[in-house]
N, CA and C atoms as a LAMMPS dump frame, in Angstrom:
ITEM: TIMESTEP
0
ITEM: NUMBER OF ATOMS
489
ITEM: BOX BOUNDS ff ff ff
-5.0000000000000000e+02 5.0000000000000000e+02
-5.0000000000000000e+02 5.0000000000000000e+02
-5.0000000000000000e+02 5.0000000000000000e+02
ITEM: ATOMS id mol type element x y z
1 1 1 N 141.114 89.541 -337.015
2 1 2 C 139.773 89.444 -336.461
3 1 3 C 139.786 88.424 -335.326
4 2 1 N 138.996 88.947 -334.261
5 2 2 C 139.115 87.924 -333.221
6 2 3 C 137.702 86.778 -333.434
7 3 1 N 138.06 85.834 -333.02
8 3 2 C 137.105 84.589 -332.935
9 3 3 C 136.806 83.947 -331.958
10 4 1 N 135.39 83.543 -331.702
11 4 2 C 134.947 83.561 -330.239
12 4 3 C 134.108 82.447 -330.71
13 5 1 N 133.82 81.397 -329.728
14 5 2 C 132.971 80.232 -329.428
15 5 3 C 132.151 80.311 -328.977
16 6 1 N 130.897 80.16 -329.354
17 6 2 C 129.595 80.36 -328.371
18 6 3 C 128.973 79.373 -328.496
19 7 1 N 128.457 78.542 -327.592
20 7 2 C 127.628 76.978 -327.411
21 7 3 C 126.248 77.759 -326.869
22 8 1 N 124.847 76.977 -327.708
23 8 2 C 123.723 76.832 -327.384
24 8 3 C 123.521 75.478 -326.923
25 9 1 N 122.675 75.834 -325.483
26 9 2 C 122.384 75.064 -324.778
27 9 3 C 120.423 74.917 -323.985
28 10 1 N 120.443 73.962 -324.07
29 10 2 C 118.752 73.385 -324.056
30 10 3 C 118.409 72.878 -324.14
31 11 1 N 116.717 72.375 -323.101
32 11 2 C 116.285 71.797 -323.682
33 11 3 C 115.655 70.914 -325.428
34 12 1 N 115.07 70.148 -325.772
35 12 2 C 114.702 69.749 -326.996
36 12 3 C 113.792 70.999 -327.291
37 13 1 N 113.577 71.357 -328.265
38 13 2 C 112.606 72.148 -329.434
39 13 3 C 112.6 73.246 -328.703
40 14 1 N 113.339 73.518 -327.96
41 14 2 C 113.321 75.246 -327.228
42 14 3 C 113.437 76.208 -328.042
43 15 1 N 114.285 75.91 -329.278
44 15 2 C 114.645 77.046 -330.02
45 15 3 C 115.755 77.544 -330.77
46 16 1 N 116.813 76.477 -329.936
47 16 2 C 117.881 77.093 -330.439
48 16 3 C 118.601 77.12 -331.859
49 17 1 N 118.272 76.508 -332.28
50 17 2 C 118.438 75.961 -333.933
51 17 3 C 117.71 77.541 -334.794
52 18 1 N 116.527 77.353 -334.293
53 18 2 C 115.945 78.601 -334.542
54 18 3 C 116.224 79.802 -334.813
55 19 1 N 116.758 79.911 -333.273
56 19 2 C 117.665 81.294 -332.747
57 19 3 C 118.826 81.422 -333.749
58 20 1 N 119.635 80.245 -333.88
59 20 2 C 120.698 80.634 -334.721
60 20 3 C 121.014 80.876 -336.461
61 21 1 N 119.454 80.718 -336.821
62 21 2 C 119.23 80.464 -338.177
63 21 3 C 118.546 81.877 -338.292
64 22 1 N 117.955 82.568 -337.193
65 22 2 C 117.475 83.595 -337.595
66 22 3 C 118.469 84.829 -337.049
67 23 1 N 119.366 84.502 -336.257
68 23 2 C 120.88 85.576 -335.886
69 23 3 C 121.624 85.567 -337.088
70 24 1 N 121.811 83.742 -337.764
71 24 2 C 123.106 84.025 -338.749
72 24 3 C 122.464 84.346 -340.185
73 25 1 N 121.025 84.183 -340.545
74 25 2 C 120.263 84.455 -341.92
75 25 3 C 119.44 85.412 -341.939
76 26 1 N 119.003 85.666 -340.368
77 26 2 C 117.638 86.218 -340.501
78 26 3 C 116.495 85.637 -341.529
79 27 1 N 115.98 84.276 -341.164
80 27 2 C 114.927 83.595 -341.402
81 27 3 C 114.617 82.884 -340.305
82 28 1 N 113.382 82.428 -340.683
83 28 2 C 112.729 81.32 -339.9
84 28 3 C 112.386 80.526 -340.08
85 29 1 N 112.49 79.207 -340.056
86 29 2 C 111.805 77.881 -340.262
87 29 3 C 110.939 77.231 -339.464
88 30 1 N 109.663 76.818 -339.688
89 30 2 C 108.864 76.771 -338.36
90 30 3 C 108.579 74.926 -338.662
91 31 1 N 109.48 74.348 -339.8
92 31 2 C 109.791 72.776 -339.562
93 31 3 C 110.673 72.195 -338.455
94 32 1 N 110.593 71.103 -337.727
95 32 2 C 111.016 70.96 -336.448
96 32 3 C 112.102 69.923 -337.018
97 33 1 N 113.386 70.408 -336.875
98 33 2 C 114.682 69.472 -337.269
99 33 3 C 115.108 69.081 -336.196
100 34 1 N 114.956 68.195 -335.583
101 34 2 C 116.252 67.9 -333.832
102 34 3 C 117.99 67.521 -334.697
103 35 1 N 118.448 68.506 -333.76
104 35 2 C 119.959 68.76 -333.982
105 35 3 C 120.625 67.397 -333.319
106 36 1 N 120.974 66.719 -334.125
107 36 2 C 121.864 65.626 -333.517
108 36 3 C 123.437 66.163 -333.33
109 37 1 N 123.747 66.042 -331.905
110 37 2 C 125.23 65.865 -331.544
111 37 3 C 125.258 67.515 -331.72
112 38 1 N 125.636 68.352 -332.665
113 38 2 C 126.357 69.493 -333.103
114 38 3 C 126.748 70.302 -333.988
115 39 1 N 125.371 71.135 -334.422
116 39 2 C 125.533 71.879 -335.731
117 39 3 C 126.519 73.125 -335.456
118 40 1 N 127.318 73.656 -336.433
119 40 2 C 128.026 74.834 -336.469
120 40 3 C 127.403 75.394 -337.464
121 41 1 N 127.954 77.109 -337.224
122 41 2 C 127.515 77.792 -338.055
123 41 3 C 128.359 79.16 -337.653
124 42 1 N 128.721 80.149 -338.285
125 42 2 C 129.343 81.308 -338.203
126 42 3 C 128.79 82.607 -338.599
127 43 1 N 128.905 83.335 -337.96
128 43 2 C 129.012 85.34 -338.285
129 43 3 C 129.961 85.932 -337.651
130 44 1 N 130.077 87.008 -339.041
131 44 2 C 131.158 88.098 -338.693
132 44 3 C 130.354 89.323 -338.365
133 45 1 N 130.615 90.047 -337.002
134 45 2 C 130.232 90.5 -336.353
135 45 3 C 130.972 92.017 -336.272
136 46 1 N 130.448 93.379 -335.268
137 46 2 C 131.57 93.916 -335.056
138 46 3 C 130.915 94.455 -333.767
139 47 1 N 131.488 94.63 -332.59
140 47 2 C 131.282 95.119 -331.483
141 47 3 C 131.851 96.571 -330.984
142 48 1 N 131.366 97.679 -331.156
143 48 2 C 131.604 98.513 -330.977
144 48 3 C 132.882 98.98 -332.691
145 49 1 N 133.558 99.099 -332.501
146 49 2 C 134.623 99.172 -333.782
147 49 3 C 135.647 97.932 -333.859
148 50 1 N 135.232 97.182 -332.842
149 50 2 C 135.961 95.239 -332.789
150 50 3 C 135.247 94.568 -333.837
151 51 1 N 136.063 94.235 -334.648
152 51 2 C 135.853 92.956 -335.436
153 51 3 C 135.49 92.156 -335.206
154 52 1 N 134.582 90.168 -335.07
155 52 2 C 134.353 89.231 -334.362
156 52 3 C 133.402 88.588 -335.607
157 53 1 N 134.581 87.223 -335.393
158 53 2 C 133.869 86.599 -335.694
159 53 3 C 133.028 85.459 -334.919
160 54 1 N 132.146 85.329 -334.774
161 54 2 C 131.323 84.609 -334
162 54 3 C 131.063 82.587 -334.381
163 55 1 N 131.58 81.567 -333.764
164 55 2 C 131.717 80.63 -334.459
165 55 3 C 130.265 79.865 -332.875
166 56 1 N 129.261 79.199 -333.839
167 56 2 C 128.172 78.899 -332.796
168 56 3 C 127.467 77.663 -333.032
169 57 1 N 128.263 77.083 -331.751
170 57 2 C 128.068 75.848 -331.578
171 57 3 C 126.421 75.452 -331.032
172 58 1 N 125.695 74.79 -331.906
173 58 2 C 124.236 74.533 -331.914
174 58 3 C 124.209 73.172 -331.066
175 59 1 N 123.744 72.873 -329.89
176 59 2 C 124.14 71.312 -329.514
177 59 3 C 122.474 70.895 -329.177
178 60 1 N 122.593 69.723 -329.642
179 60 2 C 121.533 68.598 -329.602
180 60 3 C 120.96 68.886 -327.794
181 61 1 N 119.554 69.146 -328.227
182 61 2 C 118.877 69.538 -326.752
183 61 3 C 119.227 68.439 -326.057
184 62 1 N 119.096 68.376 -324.649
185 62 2 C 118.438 67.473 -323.774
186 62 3 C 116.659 67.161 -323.613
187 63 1 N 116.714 66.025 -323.278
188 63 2 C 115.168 65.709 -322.84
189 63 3 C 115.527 64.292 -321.918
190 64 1 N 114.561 63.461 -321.776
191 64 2 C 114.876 62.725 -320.435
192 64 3 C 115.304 61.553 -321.215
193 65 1 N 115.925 61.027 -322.638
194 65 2 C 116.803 59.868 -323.449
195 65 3 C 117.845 60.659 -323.702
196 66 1 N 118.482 61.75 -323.668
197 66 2 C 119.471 62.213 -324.454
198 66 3 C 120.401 63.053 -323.087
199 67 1 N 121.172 62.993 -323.137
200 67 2 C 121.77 64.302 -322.151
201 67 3 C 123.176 65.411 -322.937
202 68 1 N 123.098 66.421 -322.937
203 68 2 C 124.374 66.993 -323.283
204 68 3 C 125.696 66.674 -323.411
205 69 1 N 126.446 66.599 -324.55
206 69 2 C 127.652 66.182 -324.161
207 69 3 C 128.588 67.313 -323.902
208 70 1 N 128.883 67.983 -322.36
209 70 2 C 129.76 68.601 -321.945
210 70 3 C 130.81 69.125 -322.818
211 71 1 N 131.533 67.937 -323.392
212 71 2 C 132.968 68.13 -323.703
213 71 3 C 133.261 69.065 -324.807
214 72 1 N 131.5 69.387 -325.322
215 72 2 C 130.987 69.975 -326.886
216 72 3 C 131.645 71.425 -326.489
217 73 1 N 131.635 71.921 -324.754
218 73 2 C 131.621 73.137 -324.02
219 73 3 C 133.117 73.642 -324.51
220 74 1 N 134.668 72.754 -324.575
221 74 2 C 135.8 73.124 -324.396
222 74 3 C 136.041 74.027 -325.357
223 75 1 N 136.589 75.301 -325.357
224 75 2 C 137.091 76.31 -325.541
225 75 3 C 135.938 77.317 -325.97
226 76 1 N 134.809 77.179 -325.506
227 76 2 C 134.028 78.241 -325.776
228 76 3 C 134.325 79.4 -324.549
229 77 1 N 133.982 80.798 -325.456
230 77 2 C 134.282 81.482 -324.719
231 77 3 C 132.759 82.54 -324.174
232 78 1 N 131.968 81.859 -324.235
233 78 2 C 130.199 81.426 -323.855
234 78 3 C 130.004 81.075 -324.506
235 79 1 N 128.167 81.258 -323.728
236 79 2 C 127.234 80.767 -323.882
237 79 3 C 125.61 80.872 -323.658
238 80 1 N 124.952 80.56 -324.452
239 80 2 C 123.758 80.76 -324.229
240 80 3 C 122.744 79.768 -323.61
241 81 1 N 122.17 79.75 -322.585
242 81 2 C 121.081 78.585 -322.241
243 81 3 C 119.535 79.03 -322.638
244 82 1 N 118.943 78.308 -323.664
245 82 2 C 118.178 78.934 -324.149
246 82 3 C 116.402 77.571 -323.369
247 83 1 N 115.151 78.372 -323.122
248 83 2 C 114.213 77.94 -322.783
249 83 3 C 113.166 78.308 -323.379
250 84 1 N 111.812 77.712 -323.598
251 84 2 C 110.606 77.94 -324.653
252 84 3 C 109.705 78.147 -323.292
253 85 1 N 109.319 79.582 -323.643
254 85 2 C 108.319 80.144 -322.491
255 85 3 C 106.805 79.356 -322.343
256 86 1 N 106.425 78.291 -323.605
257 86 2 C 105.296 78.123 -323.885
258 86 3 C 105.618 76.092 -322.745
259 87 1 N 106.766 76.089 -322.375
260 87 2 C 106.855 74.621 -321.772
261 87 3 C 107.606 75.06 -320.553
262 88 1 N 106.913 75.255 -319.523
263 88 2 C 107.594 75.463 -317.762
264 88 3 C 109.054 74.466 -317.592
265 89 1 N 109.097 73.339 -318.092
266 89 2 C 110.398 72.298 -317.873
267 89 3 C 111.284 72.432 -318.504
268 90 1 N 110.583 73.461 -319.36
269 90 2 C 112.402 73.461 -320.081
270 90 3 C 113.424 74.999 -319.472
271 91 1 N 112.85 75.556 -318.555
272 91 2 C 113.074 76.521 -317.628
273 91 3 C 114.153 75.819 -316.696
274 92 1 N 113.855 74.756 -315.965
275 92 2 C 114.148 73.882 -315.026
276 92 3 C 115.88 73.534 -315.587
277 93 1 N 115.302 72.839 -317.237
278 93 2 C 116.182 71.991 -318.116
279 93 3 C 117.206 72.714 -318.164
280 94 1 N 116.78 74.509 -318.507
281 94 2 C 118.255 75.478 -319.331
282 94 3 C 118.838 76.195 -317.822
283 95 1 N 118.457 75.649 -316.789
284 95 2 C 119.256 76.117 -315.187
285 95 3 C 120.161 74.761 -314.995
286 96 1 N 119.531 73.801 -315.488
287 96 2 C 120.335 72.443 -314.705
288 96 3 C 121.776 72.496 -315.888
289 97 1 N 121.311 72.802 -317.104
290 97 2 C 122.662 72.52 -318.386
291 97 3 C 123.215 73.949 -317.839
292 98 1 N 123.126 74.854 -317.389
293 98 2 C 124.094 75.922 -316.885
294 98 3 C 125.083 75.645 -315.429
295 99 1 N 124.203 75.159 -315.126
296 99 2 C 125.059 74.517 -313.687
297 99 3 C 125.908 73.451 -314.308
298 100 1 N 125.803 72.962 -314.611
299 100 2 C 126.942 71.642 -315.571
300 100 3 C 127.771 72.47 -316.572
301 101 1 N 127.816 73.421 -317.239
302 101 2 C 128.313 73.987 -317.844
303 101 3 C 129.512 75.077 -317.293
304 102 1 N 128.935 75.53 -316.594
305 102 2 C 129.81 76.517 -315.241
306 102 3 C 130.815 75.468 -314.461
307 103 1 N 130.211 74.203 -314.033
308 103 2 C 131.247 73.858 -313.57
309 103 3 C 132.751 72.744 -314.999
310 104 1 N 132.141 72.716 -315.908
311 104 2 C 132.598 72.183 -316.989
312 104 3 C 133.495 73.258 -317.251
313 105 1 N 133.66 74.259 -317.612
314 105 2 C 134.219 75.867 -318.175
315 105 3 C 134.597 76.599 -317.697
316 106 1 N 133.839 76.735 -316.041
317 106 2 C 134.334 77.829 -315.149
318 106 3 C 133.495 79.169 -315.468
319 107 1 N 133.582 80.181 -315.244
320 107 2 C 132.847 81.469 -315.533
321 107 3 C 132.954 82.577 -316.219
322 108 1 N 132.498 81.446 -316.99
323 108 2 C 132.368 82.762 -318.728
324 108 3 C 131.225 83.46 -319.102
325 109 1 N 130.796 84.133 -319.512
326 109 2 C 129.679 85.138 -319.947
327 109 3 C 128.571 84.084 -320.868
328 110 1 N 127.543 84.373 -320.075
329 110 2 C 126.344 83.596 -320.61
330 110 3 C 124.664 84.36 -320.355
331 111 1 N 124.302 83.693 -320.745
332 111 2 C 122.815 84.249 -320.806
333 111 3 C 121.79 83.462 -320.994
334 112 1 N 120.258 84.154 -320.177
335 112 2 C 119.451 82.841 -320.664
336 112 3 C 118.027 83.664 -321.668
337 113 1 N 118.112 83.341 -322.872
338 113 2 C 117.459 83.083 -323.916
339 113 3 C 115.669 82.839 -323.408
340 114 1 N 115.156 83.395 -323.05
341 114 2 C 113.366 82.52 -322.744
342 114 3 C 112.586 83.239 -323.955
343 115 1 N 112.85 82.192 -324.811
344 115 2 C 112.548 82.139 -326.197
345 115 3 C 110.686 81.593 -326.222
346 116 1 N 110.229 82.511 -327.816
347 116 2 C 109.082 81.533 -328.2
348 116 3 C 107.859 83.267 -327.457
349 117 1 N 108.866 84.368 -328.207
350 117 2 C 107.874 86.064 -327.022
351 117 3 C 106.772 85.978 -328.088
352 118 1 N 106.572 85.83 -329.047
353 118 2 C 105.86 85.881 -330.21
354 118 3 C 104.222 84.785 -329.861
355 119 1 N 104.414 83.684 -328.67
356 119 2 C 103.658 83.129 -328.507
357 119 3 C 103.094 83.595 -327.24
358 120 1 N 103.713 84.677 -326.627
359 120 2 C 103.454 84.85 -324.945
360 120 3 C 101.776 84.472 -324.95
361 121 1 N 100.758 84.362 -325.371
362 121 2 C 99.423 83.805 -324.655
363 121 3 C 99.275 82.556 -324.324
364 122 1 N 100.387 81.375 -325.299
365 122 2 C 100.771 80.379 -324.644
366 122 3 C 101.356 79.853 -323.672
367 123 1 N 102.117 81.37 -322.951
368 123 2 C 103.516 80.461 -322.193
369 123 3 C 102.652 80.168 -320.677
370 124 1 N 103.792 79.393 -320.256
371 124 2 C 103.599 78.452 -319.296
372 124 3 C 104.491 79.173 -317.826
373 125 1 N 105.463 80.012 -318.519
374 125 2 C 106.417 81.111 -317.903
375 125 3 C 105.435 81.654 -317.397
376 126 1 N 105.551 82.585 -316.131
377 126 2 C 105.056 84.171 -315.831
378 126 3 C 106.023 84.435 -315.541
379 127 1 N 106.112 85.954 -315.622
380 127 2 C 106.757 86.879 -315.398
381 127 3 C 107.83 86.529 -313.834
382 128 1 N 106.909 86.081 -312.558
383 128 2 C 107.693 85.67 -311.24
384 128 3 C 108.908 84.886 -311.845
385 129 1 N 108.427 83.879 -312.558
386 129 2 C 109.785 82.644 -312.937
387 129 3 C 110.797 83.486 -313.659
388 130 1 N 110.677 84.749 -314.357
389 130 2 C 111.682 85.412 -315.26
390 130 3 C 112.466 86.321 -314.414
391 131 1 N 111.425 86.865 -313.644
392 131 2 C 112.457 87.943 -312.202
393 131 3 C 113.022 86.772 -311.462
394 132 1 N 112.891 85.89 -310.941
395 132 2 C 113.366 84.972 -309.649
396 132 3 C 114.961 84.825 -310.734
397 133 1 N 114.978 84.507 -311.821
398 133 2 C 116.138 84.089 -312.133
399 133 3 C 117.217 85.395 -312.399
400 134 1 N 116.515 86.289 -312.641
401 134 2 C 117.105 87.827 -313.231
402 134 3 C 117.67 88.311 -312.167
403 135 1 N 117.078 87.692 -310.156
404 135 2 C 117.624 87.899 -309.197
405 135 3 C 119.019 87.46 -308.972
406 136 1 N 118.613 86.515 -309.621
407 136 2 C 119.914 85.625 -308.892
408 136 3 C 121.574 86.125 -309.857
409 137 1 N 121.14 87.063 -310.921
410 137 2 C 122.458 87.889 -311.097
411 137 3 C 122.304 86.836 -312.872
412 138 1 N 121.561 86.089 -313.308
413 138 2 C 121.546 85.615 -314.727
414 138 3 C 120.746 86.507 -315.794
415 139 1 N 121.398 87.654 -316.514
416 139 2 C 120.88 88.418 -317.534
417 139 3 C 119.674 87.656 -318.867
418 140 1 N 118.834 87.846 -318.668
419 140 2 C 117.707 87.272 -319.502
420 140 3 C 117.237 88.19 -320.786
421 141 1 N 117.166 87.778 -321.881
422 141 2 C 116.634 87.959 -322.398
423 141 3 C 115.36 87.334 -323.324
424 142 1 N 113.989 87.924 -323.84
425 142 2 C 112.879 87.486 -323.726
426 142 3 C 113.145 87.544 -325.437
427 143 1 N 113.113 86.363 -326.612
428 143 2 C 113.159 86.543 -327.991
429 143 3 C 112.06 86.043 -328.416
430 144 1 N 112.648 85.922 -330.137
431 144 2 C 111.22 84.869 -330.593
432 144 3 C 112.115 84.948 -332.097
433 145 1 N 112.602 83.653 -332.144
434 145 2 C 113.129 83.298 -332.896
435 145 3 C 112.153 83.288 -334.216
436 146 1 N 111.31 83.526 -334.298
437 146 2 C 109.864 83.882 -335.882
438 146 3 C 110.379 85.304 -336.052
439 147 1 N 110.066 85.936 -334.988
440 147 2 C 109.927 87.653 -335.336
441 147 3 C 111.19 88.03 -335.372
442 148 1 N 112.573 87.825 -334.674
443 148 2 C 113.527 88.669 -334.777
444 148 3 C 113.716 89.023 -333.567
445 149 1 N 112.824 89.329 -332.564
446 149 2 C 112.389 89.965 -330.868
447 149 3 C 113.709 89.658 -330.735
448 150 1 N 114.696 90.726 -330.342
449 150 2 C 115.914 90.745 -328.939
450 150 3 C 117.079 89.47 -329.799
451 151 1 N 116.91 88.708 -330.418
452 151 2 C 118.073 87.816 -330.981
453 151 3 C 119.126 88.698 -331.178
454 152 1 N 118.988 89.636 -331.801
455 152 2 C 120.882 90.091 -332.578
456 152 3 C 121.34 90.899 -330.99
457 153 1 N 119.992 91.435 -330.341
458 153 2 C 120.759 92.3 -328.908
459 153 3 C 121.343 90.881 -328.245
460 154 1 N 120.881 90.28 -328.096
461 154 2 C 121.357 88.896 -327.301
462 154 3 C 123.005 88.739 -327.41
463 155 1 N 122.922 88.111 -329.146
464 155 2 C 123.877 87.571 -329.512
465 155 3 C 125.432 88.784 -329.3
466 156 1 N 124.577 90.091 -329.771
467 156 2 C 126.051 90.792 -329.889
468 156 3 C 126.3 91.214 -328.218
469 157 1 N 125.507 91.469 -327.549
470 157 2 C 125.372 91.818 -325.837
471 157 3 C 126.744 90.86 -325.888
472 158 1 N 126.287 88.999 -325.786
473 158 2 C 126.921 88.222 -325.146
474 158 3 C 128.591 88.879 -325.983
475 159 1 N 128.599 88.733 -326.931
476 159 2 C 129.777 89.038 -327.832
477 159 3 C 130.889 90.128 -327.266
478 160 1 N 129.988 91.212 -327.274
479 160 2 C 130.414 92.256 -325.913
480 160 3 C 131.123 92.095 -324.969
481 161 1 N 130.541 91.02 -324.184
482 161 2 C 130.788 90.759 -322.749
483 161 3 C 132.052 89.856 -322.868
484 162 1 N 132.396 88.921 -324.457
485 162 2 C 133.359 88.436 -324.285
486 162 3 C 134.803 89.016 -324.688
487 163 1 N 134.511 90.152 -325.233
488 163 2 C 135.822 90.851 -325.33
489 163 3 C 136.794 91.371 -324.012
């Protein structure tokens, strides 16, 4: 079975903890845990008739006291930059940790996550901010880590792309 590294990346309370509790359990927890440093967690996967196991590195958001630690990036083979549609800055946050990440790794298969679809009357997103980035050649997908919305297409898409 092949085994693949995937790092979540983000702002604070965007989601990603979320995302990965409801990809690797399918549940939801709507208590707010901040991930210090670097949770792991695993699924076995299969991509087309490929085996995969999926090993997913959860990393402690950024906000303006904390910053990413890069080095969390080495041997992943992606990644996800994940953003909460209901907070415009953390849009900003999951472009700036991709640009640091790309040049940390080089160019591996990634995606950006604009998490939190389940709340869309809250978000702070429109639609312009989701095409402007979808231009620029970064595959988006729109989830919601409560409902299930687009998580497993996400996760196995990226999985896909890393074979």
């Amino acid at each position: 079975m092949i085994t693949k590294k995937i790092c979540m990346l983000g702002a604070f309370a965007a989601g990603k903890s979320c995302l990965v509790k409801q990809f690797v359990h399918s549940i939801f927890d709507d208590r707010y845990l901040s991930t210090l440093g670097v949770k792991i967690s695993k699924k076995d996967v299969s991509v087309g008739d490929q085996p995969m196991s999926l090993v997913l590195w959860d990393l402690e958001g950024k906000d303006v006291y904390t910053t990413v630690n890069i080095s969390y990036l080495r041997g992943a083979m992606g990644f996800f930059v994940v953003a909460d549609g209901t907070r415009r800055e953390t849009l900003d946050v999951a472009l700036e940790l991709r640009r640091e990440a790309l040049e940390a790794v080089g160019s591996i298969p990634h995606c950006l996550l604009v998490n939190k679809a389940d709340l869309v009357a809250e978000w702070e997103l429109a639609r312009d901010d989701i095409e402007a980035v979808q231009k620029t050649g970064l595959r988006v997908f729109v989830t919601s880590a409560k409902t299930g919305q687009s998580v497993e297409d996400a996760f196995i898409s990226l999985a896909g792309d890393m074979l």
